[in-house]
N, C-alpha and C positions, 0 to 999 in steps of 0.2 A: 166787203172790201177785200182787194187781192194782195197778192203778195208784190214785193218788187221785186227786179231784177237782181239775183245770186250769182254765183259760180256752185259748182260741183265738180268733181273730183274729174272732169272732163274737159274742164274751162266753158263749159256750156251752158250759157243761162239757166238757173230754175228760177220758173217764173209761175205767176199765182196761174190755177187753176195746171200746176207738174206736181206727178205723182215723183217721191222722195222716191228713190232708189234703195234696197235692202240693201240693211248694214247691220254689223255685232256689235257690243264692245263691254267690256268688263263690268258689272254692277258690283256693290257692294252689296253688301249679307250672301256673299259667293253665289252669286250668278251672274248670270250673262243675260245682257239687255239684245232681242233679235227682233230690228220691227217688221216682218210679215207675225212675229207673234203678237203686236196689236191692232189687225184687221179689225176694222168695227169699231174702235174705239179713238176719240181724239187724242193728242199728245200736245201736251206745251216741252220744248224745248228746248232750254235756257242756257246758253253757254253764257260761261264766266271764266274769268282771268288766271287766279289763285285761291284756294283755297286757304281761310283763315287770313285775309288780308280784310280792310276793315267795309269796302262797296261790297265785296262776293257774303258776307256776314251778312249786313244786314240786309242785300238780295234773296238770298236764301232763309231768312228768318220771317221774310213776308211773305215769299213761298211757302212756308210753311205755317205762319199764324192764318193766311186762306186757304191751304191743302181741303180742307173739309168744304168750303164752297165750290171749289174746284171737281172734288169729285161728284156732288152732289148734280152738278153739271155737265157731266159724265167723260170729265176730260183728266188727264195721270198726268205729271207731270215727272220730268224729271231734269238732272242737273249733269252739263257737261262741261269738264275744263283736262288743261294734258297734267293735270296731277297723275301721281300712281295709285294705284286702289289703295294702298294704306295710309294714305294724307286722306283721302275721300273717306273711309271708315271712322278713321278719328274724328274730321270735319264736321262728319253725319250723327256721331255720337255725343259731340261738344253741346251742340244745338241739336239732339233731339226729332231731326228731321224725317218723316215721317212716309218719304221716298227717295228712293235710290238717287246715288249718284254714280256718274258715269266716268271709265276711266278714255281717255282718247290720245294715251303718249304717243303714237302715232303720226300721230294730227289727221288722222284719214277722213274722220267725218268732219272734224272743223273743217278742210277744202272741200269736202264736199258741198257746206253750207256756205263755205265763203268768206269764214270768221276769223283767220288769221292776217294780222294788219301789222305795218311799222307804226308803233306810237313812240311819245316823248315820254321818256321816266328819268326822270332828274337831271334833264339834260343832255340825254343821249337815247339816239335812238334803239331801240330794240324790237323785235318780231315778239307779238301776242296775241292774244284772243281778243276780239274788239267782241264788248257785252252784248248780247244779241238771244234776241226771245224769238221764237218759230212758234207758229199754231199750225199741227196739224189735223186734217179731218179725219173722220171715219176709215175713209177711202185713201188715206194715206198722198192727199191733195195739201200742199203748203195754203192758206189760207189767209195768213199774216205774218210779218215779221218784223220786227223794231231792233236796228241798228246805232249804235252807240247809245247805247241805251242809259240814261241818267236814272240812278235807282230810285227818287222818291217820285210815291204815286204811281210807277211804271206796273208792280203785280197788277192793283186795281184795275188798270188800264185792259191788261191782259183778262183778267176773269171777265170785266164789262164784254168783253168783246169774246170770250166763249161762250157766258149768256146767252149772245145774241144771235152765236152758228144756228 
């Protein structure tokens, strides 16, 4: 199954069967996440909203109770949102999380994916991160992505479907 139709930091469709464009961005446990340095390996990656708000918890809590199927399946995942890497350290330490999260205050790679949206929160409108899961392949090929993403059932969804690359 391919991807749908995105934006990128170009306003340019990526669409299933586009190689993602190289990008950096801060990890925790001090490094730095550079995807030509995952050539050969798939990537789930997962933006989310806020860190330690009670969706991005329990999203990440299932990421990470399937981390070991996930790898086992030969795919890393990792977690993006525009927190600063010390909301992301703490976040990762509360819960135990057993891969990186990613810092994007920028918001460079969110436009690159597409992931920044007006939503409603309590009434008014505001710019955030609409929940959104990317599978990438080997070959650095978008392969799937699930937009507004409602968190139950949605991990399992995602590994069913790295299973199957």
């Amino acid at each position: 199954m391919l991807a749908k139709a995105t934006q990128n930091e170009d306003n340019k469709p990526l669409m299933g069967n586009t190689t993602v464009k190289d990008f950096s961005l801060p990890a925790t446990g001090a490094g730095t996440f550079t995807l030509p340095d995952f050539k050969g390996k798939a990537l789930v990656l997962y933006f989310y909203p806020k860190d330690n708000t009670p969706g991005c918890t329990t999203e990440g809590m299932n990421f990470r109770d399937l981390h070991k199927e996930f790898r086992k399946s030969g795919a890393e995942i990792y977690g993006i949102s525009r927190d600063s890497l010390k909301s992301h350290e703490n976040f990762k330490a509360k819960l135990a999380f057993p891969f990186d999260l990613l810092s994007d205050e920028d918001e460079k790679v969110c436009a690159q994916f597409g992931v920044m949206k007006m939503k409603n929160m309590y009434g008014r409108q505001v710019r955030g991160i609409e929940r959104s899961t990317f599978v990438i392949d080997a070959n650095r090929v978008i392969r799937r992505e699930w937009r507004g993403v409602k968190v139950p059932g949605h991990v399992q969804e995602v590994l069913d479907f790295v299973k199957a690359l």
